[in-house]
LOTOR-138064 format. One line per 8 residues: their letters; for each residue x, y, z of C-alpha. Coordinates in Angstrom, 1 decimal. Layout:
<recs>
A	X Y Z ~ ...
</recs>
This chain:
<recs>
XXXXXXXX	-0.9 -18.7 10.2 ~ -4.4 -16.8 9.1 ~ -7.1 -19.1 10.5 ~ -9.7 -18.1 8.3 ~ -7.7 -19.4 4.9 ~ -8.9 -22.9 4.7 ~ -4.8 -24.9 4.8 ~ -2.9 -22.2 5.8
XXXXXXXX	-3.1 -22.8 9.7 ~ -0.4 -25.4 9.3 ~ 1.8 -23.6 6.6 ~ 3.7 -20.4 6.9 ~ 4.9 -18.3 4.0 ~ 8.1 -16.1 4.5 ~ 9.3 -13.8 1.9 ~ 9.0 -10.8 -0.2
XXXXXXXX	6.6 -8.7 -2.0 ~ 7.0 -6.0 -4.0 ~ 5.4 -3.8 -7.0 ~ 4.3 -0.8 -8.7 ~ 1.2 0.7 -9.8 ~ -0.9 3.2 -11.4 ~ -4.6 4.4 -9.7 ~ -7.2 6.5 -11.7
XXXXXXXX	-10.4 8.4 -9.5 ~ -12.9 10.3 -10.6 ~ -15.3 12.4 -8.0 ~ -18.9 13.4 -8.7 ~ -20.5 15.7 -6.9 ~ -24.2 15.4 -6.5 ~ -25.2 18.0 -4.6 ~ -24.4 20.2 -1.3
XXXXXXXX	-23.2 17.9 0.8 ~ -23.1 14.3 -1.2 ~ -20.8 13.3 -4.2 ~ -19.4 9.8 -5.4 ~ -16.0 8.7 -6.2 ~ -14.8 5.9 -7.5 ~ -11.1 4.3 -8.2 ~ -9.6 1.8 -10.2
XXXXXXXX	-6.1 0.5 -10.0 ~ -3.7 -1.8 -11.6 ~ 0.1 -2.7 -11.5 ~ 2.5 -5.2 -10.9 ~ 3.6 -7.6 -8.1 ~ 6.8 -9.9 -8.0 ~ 6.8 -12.6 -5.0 ~ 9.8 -14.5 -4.1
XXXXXXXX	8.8 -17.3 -0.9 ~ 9.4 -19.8 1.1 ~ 7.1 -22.4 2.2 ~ 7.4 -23.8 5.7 ~ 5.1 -26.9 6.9 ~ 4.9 -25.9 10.4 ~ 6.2 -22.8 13.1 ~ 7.6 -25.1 15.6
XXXXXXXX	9.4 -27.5 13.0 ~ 10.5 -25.1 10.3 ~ 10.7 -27.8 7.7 ~ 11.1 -26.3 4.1 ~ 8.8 -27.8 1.8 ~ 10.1 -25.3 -1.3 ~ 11.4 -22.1 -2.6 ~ 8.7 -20.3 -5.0
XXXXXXXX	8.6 -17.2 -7.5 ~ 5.9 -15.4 -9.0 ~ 4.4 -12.7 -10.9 ~ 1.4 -10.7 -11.5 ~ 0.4 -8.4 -13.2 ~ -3.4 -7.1 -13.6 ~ -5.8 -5.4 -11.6 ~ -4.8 -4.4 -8.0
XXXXXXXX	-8.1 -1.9 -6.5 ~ -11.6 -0.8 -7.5 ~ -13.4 1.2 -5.1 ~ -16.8 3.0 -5.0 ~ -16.9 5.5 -2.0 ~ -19.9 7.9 -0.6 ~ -18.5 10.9 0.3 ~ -21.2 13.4 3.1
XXX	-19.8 16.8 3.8 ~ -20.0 18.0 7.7 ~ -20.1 21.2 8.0
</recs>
């Protein structure tokens, strides 16, 4: 029930998720209290779900499976050093 995903206010997903990953960073320093580092991630992800039309009804409209495998996180982050 996320409101802000157009269709699934009506539908509820119940299920498992779970995968594996490698993450590679790198940090730049640019000077005495800046730097820059940056992250890039992929993996695998296996999904097994059900998909219910409604909370209140709990009809079952299907039993699903998936996989994926491909990129999982990139990230860019601005780092300032208080001393």
């Amino acid at each position: 029930q996320i409101p802000f995903f157009s269709g699934m206010e009506d539908i509820i997903y119940r299920g498992d998720l779970y995968g594996g990953g490698i993450t590679y960073g790198y940090h730049w320093v640019l000077g005495d209290r800046f730097s820059i580092e940056t992250v890039i991630g992929g993996g695998y992800a296996r999904m097994e779900y059900d998909k219910y039309r409604c909370t209140g009804c709990g009809e079952r409209m299907g039993h699903y499976k998936r996989n994926y495998f491909g990129p999982t996180r990139a990230g860019v982050s601005l780092i300032y050093f208080i001393r």
